[in-house]
N, C-alpha and C positions, 0 to 999 in steps of 0.2 A: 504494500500500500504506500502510494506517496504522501511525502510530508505533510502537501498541500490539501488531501484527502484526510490525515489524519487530524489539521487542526481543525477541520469542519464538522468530525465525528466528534471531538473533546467540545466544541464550542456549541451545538445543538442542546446539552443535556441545560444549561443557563438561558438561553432561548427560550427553552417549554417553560425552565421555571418560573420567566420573568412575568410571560402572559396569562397562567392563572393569577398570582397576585391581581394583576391589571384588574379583571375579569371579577375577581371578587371583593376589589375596594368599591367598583362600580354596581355591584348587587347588592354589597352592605348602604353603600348610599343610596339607592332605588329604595330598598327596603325597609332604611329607617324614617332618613329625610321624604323621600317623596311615596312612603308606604303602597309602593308600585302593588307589591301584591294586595296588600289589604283592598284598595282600589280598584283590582282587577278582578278580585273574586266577590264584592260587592256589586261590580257593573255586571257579571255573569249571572248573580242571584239574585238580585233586585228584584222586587215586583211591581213590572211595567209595565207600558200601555203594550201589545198584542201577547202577555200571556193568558191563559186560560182566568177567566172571573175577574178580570181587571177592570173591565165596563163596567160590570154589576158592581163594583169598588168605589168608582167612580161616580155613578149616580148618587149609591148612599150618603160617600163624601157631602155632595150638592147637596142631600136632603137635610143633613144634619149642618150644614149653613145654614140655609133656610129658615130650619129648626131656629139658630142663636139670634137671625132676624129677627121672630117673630117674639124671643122674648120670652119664651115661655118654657124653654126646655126643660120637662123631669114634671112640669105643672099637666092638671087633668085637663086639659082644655079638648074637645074633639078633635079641632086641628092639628094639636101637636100629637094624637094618639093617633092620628092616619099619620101623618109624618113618620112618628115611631114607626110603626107597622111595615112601614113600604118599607125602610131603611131597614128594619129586621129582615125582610124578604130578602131584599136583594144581597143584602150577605151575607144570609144562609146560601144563598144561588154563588155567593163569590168563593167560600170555602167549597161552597160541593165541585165546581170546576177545579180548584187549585189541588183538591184531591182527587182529579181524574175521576169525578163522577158528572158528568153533563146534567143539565136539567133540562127536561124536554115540557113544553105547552107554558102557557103563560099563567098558569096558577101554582103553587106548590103541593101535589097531592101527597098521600097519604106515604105513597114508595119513595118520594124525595124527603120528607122528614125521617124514616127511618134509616134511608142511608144515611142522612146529615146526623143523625146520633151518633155513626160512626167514626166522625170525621172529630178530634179531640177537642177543638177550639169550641164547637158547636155542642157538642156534650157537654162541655163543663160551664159555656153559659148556660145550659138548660137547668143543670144541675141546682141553679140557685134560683132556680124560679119554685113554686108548687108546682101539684098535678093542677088543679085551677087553674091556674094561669099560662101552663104550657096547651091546655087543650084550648083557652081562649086564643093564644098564640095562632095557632095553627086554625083555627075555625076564621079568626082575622084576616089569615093569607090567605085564603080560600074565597071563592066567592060568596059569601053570606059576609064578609065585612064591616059596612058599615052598620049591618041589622045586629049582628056582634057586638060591637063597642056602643054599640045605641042602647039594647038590652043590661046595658052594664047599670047598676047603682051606685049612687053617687062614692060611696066608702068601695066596693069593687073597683069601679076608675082609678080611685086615687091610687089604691093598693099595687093595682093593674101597668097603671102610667111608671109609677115610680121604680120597677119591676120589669117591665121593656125596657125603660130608657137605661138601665144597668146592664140588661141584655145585650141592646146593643152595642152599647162602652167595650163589653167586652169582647164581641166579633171583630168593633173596628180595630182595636188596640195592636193585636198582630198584623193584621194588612199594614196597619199605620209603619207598623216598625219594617214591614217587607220593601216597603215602597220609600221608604227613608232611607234604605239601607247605604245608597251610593251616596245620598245629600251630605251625609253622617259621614261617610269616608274622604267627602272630597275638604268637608269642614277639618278630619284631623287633621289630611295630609295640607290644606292650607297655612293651621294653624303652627304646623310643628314650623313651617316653610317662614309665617312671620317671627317666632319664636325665636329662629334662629339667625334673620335677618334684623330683630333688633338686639342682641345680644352680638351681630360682628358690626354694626351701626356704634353700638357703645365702645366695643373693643377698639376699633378705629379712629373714636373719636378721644379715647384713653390715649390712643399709642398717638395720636395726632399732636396733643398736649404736650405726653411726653418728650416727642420730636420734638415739637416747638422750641419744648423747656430747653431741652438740649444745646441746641442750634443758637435759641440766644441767651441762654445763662438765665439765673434766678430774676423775680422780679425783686430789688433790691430798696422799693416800697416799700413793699408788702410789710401791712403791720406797724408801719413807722407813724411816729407821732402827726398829730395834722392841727394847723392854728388857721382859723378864719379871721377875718378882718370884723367880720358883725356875724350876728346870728337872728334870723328869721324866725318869730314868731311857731314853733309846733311844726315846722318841716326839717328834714335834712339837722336833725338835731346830733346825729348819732358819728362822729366827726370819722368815727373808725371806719366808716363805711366804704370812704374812697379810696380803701387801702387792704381792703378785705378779699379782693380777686373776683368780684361776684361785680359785673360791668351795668346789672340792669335797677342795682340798690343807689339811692339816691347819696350820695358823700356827703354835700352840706348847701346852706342856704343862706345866703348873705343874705341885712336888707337891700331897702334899695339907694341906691348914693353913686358918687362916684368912686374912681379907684378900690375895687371890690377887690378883694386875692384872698389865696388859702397857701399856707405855705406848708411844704413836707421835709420832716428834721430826717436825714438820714442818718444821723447818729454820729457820722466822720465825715471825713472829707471823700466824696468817693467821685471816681469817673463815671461819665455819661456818656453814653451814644447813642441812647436810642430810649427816646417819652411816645407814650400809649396816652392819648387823653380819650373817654368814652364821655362822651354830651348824654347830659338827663334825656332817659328814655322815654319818658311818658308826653314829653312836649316840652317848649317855647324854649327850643334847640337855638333859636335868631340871640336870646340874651348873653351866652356865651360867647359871641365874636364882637367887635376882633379880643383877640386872646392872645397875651404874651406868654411866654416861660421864661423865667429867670433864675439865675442859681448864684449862690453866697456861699461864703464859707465862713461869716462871721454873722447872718444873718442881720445885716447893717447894709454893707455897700454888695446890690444887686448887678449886674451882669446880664441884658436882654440873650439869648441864645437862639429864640424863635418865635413866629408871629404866625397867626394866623386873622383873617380877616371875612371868608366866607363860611357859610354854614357849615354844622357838620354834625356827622353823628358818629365816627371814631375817626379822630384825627393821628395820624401817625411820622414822630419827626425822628427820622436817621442821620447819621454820620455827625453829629453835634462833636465830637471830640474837645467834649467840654466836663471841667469837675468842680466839684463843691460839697457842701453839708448841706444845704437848704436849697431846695428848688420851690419857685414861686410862680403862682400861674397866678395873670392879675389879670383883668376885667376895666377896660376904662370906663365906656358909657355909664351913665348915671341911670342902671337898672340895677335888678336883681342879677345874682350870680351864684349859678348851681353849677356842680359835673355831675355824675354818677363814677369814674373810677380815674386813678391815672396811674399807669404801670412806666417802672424806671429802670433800662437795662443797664450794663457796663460796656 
C-alpha cells in the first residue's frame, strides 16, 4: 500500500468522528431550544380540522359561545337547555368518530348511545349524571326534544340544567386539550426561544459594559462628592445622584439665577480625557446649554476645558488632556440648572 493510500486510511477514522458530534450538537439544539420533536409529534396528533369528529367539535365549540353570549350558562333557562342538549349531541357524535365508531342519521339512536358508553371520555361523563337524567339525556337527543325539556318541572330543570352543563364541560375538556395540542407546543418552543434571547440580550449587554469599562478605564466620578451652587425647592435634592452610574436619576436642581454650577471633588489631582454629561431625562433639556466644564485643583482658580452651546441629551467631550481635583460644569443663562449624570474618565 502506498504512503499516500495509507494516510487516507489513518485520516478517515477523525473524519467519521468529527460528523457525529456535528450531527448531535444540532439535535440536542433542535430538541431543546427549538423542541423540534415535541413540535412535531404535537402537529402529527393534534386534533384538526379533516380528522374524524372534528366538525361535530366545532359546532359544539360555537354553541357553547353562544351559550356565554347569552349569559346564562349552567342557569335553567329553555334556551340554554337546547343549547346544552345540541352541544351534548354533537360531542357525543365527536368522541364516537374519534373512536372509529361513525354515527349514521341525524338523531342519536339507541345503538349510538350504547357504543358511546364504550368510548371512556363518554362513560365517565355519564357516570356523574343519575339514571334520570341520563335517560332524559338521550330522550332530549332524540326527536321528542323539546316535549322532553318542556315536561320537565321547575326543581327537575334546575337539577337537569346544572347536570348537562357538567356533562358537557366534561366531553369538551379533552377535545379542548387535543386541539391545543400544537398551540401548546408552539407557545413552549416560542417561549424557551425568548427565554433565551433575553438572557444573551442581558449577557451582551453585561459583556458590552464590561468592554466599555475596559477600553476606557473606571468612571473616576463615580461616588465622589458633589456641591451645587443653590438648591431647588423638593427636586434633584439627592446630590449623590449625579455620581451614582444610573444616567436617567435626576443629580440636582439649582434655583433659578444666573451663573448656576455643581462642582465634583475628585478627591486628588487627577487626569482627564474624557467627561460623559447625561441632560435631565424627563424634559427642559434647552436649560442646560450653553454649558461649560471646568476643572481646578485648588477649587478657587477654574480653567474652561469645554463648551457646549446646543441641545442635548448625552453630551460626550474626548481628548481634553486636561487634570485637576474639581471639575465644574457651570450654566450661564439666568435659569434653572439640572443634569441627571456626569461620568469622568482618565
Amino acid at each position: 500500500m502506498s504512503d499516500e493510500s495509507s494516510e487516507k486510511v489513518q485520516g478517515a477514522p477523525s473524519e467519521v468522528k468529527a460528523k457525529p458530534m456535528s450531527k448531535s450538537k444540532s439535535r440536542w439544539l433542535g430538541r431543546t431550544l427549538w423542541a423540534s420533536e415535541r413540535v412535531a409529534e404535537a402537529r402529527a396528533t393534534s386534533f384538526s380540522v379533516g380528522d374524524p369528529g372534528f366538525t361535530w367539535f366545532e359546532m359544539a365549540r360555537q354553541i357553547g359561545e353562544d351559550i356565554v353570549k347569552i349569559g346564562e350558562s349552567g342557569k335553567a333557562s329553555l334556551a340554554v337547555l337546547l343549547l346544552d342538549t345540541a352541544s351534548a349531541e354533537l360531542l357525543v357524535r365527536a368522541h364516537l368518530e374519534r373512536a372509529g365508531l361513525p354515527t349514521a342519521g341525524t338523531q342519536l339512536g339507541q345503538t349510538e348511545w350504547d357504543h358511546a358508553c364504550t368510548v371512556a371520555a363518554v362513560e365517565s361523563a355519564c357516570s356523574k349524571l343519575g339514571p334520570a337524567q341520563v335517560a332524559i339525556l338521550i330522550n332530549a337527543c332524540g326527536s321528542d326534544r323539546d316535549a322532553t325539556l318542556a315536561r320537565l318541572s321547575d326543581s327537575e330543570r334546575d337539577a337537569f340544567a346544572t347536570a348537562l352543563h357538567d356533562f358537557v364541560m366534561r366531553l369538551l375538556e379533552p377535545l379542548e386539550i387535543e386541539a391545543n395540542r400544537l398551540g401548546r407546543a408552539l407557545f413552549a418552543r416560542w417561549s424557551r426561544v425568548l427565554i433565551v434571547a433575553i438572557v444573551l440580550a442581558g449577557g451582551l449587554g453585561f459583556l458590552g459594559k464590561w468592554v466599555h469599562a475596559k477600553v476606557m478605564g473606571p468612571n473616576i466620578a463615580l461616588h465622589c462628592p458633589v456641591t451645587v451652587s443653590s438648591q431647588f425647592a423638593g427636586q434633584g435634592t439627592d446630590h449623590t445622584l449625579l455620581v451614582d452610574g444610573d444616567p436617567d436619576t435626576l443629580g440636582f436642581h439649582t434655583q433659578d439665577g444666573g451663573q448656576q454650577w455643581v462642582v465634583i471633588d475628585l478627591g486628588r489631582v487627577r487626569k482627564i480625557n474624557r467627561v460623559v454629561v447625561y441632560n435631565r431625562s424627563d424634559g427642559f433639556e434647552e436649560r442646560a446649554v450653553p454649558i461649560k466644564i471646568e476643572v481646578s485643583n485648588d477649587n478657587q482658580n477654574y480653567k474652561q476645558i469645554a463648551e457646549r452651546k446646543e441641545n442635548f441629551d448625552k453630551w460626550t467631550v474626548k481628548h481634553l488632556h486636561a487634570e485637576g481635583r474639581y471639575v465644574r460644569l457651570k450654566n450661564t443663562p439666568p435659569n434653572y440648572f439640572h443634569l441627571g449624570e456626569v461620568e469622568i474618565f482618565q
